[in-house]
OpenMM code with the backbone's topology and positions (N, CA, C; nanometers):
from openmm import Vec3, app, unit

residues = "UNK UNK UNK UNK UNK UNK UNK UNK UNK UNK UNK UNK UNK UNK UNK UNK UNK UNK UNK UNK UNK UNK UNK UNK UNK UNK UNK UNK UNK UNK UNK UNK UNK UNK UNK UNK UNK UNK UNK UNK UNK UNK UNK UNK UNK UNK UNK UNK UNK UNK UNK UNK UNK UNK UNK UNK UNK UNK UNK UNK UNK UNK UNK UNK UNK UNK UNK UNK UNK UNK UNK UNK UNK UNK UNK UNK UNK UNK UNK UNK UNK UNK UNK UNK UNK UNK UNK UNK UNK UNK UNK UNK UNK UNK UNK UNK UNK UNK UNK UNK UNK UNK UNK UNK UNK UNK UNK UNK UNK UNK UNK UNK UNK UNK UNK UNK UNK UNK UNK UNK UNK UNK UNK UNK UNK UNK UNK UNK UNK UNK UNK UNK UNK UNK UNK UNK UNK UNK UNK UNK UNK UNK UNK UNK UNK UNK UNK UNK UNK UNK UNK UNK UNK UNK UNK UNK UNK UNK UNK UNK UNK UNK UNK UNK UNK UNK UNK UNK UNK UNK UNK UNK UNK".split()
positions = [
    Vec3(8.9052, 10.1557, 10.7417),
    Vec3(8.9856, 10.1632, 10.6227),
    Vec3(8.9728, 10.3036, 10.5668),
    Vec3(9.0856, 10.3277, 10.5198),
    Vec3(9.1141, 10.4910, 10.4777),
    Vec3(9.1560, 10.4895, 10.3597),
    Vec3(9.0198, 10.5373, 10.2536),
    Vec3(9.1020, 10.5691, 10.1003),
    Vec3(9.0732, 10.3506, 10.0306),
    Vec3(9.1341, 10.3998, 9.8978),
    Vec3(9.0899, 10.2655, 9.8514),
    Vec3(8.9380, 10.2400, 9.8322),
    Vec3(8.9123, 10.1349, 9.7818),
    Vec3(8.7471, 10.0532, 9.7809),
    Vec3(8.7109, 9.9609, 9.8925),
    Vec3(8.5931, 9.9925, 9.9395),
    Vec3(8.5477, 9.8942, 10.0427),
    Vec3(8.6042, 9.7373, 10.0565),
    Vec3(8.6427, 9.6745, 10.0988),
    Vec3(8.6575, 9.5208, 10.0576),
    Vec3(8.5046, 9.4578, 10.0017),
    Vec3(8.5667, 9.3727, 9.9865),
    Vec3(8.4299, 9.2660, 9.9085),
    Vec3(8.3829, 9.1854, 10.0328),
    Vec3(8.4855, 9.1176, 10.0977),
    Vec3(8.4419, 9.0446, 10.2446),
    Vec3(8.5119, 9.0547, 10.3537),
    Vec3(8.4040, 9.0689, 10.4604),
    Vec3(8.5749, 9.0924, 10.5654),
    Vec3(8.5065, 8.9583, 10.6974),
    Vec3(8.5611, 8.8864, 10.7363),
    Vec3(8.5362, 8.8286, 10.8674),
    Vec3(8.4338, 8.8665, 10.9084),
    Vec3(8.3469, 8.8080, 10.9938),
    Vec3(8.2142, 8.8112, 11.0920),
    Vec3(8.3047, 8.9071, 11.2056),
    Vec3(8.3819, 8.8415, 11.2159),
    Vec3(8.4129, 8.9194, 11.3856),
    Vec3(8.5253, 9.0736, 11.3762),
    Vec3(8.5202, 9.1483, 11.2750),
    Vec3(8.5426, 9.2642, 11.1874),
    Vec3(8.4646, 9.3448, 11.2032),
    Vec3(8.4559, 9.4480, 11.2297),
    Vec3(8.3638, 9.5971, 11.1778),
    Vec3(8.4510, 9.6770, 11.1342),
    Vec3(8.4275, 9.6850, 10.9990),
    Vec3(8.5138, 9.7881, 10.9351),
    Vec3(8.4524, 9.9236, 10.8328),
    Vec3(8.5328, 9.9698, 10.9017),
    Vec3(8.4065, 10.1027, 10.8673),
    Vec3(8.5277, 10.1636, 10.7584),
    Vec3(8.4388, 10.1953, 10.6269),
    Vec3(8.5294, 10.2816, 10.5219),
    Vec3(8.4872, 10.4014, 10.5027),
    Vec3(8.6187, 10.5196, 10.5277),
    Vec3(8.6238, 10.6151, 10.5363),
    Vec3(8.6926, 10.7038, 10.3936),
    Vec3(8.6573, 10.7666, 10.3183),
    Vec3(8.6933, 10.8499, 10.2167),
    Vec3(8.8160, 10.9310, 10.2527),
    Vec3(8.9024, 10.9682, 10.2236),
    Vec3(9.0177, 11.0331, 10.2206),
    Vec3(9.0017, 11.1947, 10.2929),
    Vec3(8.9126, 11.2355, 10.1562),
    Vec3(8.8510, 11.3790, 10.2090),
    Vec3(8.7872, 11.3739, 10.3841),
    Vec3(8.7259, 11.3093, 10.4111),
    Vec3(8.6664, 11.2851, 10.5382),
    Vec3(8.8246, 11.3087, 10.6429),
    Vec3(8.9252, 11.2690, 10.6000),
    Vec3(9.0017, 11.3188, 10.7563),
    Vec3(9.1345, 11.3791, 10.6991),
    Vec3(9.0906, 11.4469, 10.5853),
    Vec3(9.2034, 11.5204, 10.5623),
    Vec3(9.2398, 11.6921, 10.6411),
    Vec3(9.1093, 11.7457, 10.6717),
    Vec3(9.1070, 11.8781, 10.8010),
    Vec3(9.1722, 11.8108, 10.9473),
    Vec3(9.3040, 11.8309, 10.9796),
    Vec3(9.3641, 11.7963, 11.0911),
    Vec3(9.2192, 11.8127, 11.1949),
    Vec3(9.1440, 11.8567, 11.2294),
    Vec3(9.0615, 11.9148, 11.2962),
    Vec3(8.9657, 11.7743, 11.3263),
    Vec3(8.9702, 11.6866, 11.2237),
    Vec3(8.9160, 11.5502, 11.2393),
    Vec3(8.9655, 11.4212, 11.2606),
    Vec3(9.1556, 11.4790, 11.2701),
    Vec3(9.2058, 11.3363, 11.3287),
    Vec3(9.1779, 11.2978, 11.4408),
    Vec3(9.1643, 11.3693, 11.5597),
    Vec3(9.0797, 11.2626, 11.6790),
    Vec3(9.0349, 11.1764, 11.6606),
    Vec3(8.9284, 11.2089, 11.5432),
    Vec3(8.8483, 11.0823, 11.5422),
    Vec3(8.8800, 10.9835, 11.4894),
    Vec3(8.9874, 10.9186, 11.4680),
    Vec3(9.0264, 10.8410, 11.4355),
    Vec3(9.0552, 10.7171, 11.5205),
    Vec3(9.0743, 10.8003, 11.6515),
    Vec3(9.1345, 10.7081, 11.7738),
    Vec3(9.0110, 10.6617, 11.8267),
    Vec3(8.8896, 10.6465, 11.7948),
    Vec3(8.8051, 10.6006, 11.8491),
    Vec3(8.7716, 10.4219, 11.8011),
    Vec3(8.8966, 10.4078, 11.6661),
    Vec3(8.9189, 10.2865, 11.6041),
    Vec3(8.9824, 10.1974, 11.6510),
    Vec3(8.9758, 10.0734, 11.6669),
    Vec3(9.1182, 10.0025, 11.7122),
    Vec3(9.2078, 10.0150, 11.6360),
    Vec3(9.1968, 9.9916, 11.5271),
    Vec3(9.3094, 10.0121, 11.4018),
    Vec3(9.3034, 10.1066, 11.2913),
    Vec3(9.3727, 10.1339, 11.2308),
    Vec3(9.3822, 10.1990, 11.0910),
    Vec3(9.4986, 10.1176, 10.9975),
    Vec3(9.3565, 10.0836, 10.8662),
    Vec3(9.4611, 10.1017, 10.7622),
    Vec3(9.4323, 10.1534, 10.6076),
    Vec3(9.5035, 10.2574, 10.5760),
    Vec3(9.5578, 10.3714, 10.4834),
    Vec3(9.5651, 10.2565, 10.3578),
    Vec3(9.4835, 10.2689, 10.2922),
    Vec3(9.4783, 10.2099, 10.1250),
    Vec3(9.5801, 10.2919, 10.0126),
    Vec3(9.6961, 10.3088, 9.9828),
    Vec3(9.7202, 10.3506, 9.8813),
    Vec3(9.7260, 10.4744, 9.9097),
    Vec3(9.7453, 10.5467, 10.0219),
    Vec3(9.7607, 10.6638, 10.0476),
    Vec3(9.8760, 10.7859, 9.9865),
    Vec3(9.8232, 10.9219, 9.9543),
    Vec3(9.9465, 10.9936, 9.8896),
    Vec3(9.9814, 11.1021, 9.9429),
    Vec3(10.0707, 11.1949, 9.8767),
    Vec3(10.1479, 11.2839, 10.0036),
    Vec3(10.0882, 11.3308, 10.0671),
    Vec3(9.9534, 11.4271, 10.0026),
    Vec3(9.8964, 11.4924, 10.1129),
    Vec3(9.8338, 11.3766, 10.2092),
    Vec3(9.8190, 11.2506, 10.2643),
    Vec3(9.7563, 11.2177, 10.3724),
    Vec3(9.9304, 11.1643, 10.4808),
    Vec3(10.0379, 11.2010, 10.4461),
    Vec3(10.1339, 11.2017, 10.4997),
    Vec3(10.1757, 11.2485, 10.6072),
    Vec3(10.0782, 11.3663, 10.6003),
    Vec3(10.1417, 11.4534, 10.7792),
    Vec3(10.0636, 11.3839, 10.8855),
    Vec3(9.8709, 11.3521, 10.7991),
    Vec3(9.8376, 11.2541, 10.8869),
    Vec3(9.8590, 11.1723, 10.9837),
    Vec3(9.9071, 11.0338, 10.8677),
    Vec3(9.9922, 10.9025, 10.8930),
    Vec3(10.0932, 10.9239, 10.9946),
    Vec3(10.2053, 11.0021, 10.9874),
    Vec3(10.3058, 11.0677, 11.0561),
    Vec3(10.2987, 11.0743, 11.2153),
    Vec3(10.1699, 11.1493, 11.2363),
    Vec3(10.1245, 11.1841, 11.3368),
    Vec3(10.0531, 11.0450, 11.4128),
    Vec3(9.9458, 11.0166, 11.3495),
    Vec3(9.8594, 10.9119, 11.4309),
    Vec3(9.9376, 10.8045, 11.4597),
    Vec3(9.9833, 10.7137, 11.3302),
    Vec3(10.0359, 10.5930, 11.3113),
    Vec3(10.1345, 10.5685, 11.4790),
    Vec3(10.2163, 10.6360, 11.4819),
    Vec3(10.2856, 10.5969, 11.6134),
    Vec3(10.1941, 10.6017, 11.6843),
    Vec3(10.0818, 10.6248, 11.7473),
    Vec3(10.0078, 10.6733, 11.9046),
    Vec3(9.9161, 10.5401, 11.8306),
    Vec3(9.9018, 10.5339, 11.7388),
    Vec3(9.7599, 10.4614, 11.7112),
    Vec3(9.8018, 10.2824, 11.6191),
    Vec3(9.7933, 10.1558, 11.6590),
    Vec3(9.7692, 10.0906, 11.5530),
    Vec3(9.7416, 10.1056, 11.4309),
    Vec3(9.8050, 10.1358, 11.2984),
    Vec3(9.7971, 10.1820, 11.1993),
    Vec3(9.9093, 10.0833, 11.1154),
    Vec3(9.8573, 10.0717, 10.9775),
    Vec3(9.9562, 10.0624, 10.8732),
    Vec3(9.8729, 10.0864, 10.7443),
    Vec3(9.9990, 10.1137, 10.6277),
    Vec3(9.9816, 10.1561, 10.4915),
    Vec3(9.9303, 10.0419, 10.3798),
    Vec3(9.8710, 10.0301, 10.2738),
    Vec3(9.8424, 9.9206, 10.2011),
    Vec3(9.9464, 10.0090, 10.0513),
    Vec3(10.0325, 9.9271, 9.9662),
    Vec3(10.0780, 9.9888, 9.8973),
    Vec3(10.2150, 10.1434, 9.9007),
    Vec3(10.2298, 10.1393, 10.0177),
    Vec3(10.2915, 10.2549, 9.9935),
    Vec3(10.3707, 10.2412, 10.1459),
    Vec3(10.4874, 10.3170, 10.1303),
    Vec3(10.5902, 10.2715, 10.2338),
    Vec3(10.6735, 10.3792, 10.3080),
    Vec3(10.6303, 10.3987, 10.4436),
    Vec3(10.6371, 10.5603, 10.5071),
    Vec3(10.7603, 10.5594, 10.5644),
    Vec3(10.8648, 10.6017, 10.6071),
    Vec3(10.9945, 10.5372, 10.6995),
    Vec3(10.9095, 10.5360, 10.8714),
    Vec3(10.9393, 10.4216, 10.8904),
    Vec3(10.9185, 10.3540, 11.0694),
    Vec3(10.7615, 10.3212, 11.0378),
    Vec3(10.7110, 10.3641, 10.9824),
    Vec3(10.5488, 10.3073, 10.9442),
    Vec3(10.5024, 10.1430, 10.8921),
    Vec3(10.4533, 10.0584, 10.9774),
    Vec3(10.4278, 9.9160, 10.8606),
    Vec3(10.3367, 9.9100, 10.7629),
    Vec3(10.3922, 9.8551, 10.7341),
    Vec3(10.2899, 9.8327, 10.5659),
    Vec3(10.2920, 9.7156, 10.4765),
    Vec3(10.1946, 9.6828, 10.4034),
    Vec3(10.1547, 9.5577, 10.3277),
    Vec3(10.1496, 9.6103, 10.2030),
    Vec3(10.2790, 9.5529, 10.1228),
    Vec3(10.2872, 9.5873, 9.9996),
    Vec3(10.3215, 9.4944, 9.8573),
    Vec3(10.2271, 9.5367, 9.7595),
    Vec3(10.2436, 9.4209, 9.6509),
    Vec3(10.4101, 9.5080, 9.5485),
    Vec3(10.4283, 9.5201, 9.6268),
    Vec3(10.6334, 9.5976, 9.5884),
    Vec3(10.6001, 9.6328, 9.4387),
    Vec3(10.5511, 9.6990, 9.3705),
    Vec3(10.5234, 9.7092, 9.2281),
    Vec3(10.6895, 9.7795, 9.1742),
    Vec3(10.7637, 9.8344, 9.3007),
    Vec3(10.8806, 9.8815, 9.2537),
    Vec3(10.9774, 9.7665, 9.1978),
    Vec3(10.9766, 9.6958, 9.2970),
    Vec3(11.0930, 9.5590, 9.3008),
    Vec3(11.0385, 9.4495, 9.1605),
    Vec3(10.8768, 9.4734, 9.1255),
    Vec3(10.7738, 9.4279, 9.0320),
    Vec3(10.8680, 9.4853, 8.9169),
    Vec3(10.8708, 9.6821, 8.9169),
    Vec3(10.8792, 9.6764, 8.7733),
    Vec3(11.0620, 9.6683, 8.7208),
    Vec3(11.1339, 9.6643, 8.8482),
    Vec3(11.2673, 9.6009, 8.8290),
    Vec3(11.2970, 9.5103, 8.8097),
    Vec3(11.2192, 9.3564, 8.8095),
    Vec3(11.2514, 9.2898, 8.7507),
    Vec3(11.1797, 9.2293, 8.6473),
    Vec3(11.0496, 9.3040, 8.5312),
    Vec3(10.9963, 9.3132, 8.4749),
    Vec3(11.1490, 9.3876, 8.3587),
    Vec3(11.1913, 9.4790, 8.3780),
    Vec3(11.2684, 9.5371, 8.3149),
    Vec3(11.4133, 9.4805, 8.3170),
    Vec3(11.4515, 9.4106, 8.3998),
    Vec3(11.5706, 9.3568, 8.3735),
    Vec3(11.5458, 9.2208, 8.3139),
    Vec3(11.4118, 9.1951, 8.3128),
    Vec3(11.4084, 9.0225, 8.2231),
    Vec3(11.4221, 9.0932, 8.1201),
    Vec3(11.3305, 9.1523, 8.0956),
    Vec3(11.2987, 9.1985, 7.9385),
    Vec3(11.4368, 9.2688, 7.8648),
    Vec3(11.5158, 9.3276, 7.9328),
    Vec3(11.6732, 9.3589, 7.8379),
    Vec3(11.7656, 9.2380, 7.9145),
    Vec3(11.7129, 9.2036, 7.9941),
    Vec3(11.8229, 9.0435, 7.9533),
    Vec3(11.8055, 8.9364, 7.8364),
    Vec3(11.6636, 8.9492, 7.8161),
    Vec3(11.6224, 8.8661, 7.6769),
    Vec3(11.6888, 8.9203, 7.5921),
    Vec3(11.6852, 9.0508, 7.5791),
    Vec3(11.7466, 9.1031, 7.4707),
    Vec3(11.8402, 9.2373, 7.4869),
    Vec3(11.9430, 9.1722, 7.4817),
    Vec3(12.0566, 9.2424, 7.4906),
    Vec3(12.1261, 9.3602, 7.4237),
    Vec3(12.0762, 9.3992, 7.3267),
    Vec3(12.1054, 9.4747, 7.2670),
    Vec3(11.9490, 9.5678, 7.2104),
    Vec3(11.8936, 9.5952, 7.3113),
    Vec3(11.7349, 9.6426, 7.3582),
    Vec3(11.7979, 9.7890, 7.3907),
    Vec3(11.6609, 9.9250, 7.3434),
    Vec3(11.6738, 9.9823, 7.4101),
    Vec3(11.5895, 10.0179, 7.5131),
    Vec3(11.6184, 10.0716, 7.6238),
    Vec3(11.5121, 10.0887, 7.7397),
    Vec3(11.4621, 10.2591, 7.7160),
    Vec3(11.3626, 10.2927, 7.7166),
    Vec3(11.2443, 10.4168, 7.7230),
    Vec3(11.1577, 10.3627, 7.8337),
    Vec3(11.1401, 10.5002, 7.9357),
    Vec3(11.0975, 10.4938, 7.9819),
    Vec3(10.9558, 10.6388, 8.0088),
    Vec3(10.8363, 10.6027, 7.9763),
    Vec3(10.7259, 10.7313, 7.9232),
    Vec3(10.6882, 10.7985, 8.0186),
    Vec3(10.7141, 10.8806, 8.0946),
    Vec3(10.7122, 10.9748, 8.2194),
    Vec3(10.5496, 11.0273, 8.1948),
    Vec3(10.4560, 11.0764, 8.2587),
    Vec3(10.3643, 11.1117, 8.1796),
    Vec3(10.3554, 11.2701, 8.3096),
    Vec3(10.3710, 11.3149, 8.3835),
    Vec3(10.4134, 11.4430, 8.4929),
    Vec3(10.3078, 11.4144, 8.5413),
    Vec3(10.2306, 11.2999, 8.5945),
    Vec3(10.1706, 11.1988, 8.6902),
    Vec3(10.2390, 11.2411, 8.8267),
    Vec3(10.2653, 11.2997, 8.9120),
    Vec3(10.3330, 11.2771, 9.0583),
    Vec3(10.2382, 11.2485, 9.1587),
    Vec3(10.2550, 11.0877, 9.1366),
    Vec3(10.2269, 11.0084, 9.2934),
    Vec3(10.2951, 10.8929, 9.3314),
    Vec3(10.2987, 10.8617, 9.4214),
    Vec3(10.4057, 10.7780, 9.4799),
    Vec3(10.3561, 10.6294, 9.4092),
    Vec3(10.2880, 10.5644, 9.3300),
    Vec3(10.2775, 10.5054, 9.2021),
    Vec3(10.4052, 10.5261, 9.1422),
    Vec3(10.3949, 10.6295, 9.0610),
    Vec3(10.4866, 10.6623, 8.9318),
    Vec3(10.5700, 10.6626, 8.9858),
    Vec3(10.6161, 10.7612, 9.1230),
    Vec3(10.7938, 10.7348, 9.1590),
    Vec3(10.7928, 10.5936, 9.2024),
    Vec3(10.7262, 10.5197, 9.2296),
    Vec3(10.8165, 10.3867, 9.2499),
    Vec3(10.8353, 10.2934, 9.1496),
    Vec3(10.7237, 10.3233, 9.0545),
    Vec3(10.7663, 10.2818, 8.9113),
    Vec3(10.8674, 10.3235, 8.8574),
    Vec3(10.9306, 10.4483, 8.8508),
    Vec3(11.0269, 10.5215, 8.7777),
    Vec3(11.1543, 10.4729, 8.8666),
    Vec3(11.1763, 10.4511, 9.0021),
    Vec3(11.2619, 10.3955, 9.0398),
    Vec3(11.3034, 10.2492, 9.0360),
    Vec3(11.1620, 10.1977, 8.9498),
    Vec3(11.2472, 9.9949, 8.9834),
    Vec3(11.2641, 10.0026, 8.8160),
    Vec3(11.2205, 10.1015, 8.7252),
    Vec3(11.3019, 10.0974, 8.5930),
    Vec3(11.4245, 10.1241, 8.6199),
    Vec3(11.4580, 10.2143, 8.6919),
    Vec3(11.6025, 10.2405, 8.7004),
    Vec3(11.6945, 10.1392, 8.7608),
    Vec3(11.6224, 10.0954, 8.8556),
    Vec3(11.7134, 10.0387, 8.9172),
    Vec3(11.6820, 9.8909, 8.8420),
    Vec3(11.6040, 9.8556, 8.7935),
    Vec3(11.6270, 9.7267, 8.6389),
    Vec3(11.7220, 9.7480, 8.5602),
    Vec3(11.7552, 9.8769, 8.5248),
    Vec3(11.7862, 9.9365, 8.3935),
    Vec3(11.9449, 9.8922, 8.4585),
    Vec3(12.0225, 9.9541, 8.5886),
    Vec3(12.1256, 9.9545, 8.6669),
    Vec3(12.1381, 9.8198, 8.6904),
    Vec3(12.0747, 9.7117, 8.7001),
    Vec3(12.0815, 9.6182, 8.7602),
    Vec3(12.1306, 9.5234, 8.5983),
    Vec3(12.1150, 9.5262, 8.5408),
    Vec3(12.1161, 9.4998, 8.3751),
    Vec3(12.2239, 9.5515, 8.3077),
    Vec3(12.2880, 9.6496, 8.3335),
    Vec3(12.3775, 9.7172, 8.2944),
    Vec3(12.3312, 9.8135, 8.1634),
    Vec3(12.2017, 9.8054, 8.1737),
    Vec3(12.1982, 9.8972, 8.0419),
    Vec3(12.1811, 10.0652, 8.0638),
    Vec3(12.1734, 10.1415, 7.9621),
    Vec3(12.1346, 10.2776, 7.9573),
    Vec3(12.0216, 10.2806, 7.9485),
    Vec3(11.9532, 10.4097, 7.9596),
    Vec3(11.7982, 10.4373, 7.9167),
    Vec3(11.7739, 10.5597, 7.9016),
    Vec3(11.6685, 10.5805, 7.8832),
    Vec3(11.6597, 10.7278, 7.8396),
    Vec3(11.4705, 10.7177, 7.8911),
    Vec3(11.4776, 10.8800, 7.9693),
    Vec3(11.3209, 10.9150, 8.0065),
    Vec3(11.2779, 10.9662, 7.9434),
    Vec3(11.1531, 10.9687, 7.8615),
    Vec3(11.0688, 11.0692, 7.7762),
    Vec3(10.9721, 11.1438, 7.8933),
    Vec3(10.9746, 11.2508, 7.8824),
    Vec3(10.8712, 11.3704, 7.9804),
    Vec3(10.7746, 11.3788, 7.8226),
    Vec3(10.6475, 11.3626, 7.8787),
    Vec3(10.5522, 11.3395, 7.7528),
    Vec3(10.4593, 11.4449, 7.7831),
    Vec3(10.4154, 11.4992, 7.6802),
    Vec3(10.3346, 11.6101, 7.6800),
    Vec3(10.1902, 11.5732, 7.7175),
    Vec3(10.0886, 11.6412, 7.7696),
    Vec3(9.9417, 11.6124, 7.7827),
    Vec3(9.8596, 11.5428, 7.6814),
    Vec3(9.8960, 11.6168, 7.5036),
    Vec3(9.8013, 11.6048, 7.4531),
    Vec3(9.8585, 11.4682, 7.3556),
    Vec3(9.7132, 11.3905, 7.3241),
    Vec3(9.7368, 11.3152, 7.2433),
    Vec3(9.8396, 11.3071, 7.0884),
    Vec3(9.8312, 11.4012, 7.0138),
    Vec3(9.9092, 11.4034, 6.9271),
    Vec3(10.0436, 11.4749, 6.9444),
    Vec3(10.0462, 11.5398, 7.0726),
    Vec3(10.1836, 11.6067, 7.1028),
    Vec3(10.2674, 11.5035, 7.1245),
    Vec3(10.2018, 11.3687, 7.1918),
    Vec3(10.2933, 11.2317, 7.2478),
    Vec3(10.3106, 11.1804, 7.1003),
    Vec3(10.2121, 11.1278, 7.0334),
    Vec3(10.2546, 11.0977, 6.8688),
    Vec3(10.4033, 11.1861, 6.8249),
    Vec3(10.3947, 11.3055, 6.8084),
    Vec3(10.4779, 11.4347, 6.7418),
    Vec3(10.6278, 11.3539, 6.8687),
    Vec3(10.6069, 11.3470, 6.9548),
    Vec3(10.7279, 11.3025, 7.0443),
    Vec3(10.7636, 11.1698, 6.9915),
    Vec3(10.6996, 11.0996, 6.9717),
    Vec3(10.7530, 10.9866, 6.9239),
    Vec3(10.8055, 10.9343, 6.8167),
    Vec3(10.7575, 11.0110, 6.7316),
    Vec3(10.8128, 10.9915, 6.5746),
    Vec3(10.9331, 11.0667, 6.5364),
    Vec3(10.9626, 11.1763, 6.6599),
    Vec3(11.0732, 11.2178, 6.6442),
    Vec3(11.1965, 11.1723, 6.7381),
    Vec3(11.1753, 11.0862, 6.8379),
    Vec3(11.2409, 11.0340, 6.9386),
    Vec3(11.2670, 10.8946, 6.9199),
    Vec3(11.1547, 10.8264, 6.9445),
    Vec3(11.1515, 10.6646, 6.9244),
    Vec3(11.1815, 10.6062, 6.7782),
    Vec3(11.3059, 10.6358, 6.7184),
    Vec3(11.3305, 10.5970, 6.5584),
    Vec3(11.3172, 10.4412, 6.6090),
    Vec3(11.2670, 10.3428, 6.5210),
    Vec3(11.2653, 10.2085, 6.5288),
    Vec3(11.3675, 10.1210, 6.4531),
    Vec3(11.4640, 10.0693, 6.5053),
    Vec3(11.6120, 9.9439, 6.4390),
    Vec3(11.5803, 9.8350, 6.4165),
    Vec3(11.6019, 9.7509, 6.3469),
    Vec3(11.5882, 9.6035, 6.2976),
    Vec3(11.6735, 9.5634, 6.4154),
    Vec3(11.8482, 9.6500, 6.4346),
    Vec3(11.8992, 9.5840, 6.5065),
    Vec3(11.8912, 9.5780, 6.6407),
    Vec3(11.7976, 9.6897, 6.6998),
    Vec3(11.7732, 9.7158, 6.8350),
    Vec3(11.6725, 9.7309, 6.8959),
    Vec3(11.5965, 9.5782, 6.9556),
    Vec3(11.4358, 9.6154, 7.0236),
    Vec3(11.4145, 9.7359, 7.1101),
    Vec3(11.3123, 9.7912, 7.0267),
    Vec3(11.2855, 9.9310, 7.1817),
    Vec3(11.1802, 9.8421, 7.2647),
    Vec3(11.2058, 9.9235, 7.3810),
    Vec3(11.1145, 9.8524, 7.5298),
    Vec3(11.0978, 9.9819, 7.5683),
    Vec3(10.9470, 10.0204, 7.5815),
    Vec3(10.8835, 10.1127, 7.6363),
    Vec3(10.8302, 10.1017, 7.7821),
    Vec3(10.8155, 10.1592, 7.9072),
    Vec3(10.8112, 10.1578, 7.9754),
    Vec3(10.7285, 10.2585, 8.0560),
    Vec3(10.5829, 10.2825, 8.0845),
    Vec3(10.5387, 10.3888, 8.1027),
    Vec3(10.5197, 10.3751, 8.2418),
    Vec3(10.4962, 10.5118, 8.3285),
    Vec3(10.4688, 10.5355, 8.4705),
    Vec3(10.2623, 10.5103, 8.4650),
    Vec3(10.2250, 10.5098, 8.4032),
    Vec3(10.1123, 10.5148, 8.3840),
    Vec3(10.0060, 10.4307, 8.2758),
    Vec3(9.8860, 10.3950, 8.2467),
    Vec3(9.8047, 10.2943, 8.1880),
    Vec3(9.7734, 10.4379, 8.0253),
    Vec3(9.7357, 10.5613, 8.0654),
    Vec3(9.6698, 10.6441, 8.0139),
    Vec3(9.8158, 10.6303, 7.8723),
    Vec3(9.9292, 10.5960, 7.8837),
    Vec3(10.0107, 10.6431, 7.7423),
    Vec3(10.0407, 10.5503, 7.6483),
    Vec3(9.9072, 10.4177, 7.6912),
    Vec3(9.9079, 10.3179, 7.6057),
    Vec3(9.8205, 10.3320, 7.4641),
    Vec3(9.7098, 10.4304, 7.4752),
    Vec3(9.6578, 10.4588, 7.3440),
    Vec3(9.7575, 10.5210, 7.2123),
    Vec3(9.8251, 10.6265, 7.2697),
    Vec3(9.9231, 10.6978, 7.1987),
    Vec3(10.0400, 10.6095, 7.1630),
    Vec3(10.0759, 10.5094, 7.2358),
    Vec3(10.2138, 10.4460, 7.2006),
    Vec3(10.1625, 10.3024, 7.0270),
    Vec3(10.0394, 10.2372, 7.1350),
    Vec3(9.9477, 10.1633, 7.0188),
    Vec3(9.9297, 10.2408, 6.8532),
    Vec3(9.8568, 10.3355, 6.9032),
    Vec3(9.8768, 10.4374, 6.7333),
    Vec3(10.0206, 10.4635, 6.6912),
    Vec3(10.1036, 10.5496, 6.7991),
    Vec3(10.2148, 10.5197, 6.7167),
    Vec3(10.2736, 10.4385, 6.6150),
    Vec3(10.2434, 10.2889, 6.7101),
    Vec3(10.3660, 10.1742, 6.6739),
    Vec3(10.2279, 10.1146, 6.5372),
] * unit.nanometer
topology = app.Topology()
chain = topology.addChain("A")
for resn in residues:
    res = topology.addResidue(resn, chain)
    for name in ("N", "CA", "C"):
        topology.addAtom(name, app.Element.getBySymbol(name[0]), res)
């Protein structure tokens, strides 16, 4: 296993050896990889891509979480998750607006989050609007009080790529 946390249990008839990310990120150490019967890539991100690319065809391999073109993979779809997380929630309420809190996070997480809002948002027929949020704690406050005005007649639905822009949104609101 590559990347991710050890499992908790694996089968008697298993040897699974967990390997840190850093450990085969120097091309110079993918050989050793083939000395495995299998590989599988926990949550892997761009940089372990040229990797994957390479071995995965010659070698038994697949991705956990994340989805390579011609590569297999076992995925809890958090995209297709947050599309229809977002199209219940402005189908309840129809006259909702959708925000969605960008936080300049780039990993294939956030873009697939940022794509099943959209494609909720499309699927719903509604509009939305992305906030690009600044680093600092009160800069996201200062963004919000000037962005997020709050309507009696129109629920806002916030939507973040990330866990970290829940302190700032909580104080806000």
């Amino acid at each position: 296993q590559i990347g991710g946390e050890p499992p908790a249990r694996t089968p008697a008839e298993f040897e699974i050896v967990f390997l840190k990310e850093d450990a085969v990120k120097p091309r110079s150490e993918w050989h050793s990889l083939f000395q495995f019967d299998g590989l599988i890539f926990v949550r892997p991100e761009k940089d372990l891509l040229p990797l994957i690319m390479e071995v995965a065809p010659q070698h038994p391999a697949y991705t956990i979480n994340r989805q390579f073109s011609g590569i297999p993979f076992v995925s809890t779809d958090f995209q297709k998750a947050y599309r229809d997380i977002v199209c219940e929630r402005l189908s309840l309420y129809p006259n909702g607006r959708a925000v969605y809190l960008r936080s300049g996070v780039d990993t294939l997480a956030t873009q697939y989050r940022l794509n099943g809002f959209i494609a909720g948002c499309h699927a719903c027929g509604k509009l939305y609007e992305i906030l690009d949020l600044p680093l600092g704690f009160e800069d996201k406050l200062s963004l919000f009080r000037k962005r997020l005005a709050l309507r009696h007649d129109s629920p806002l639905f916030l939507f973040s790529d990330i866990l970290g822009n829940t302190g700032a949104v909580m104080y806000w609101a």
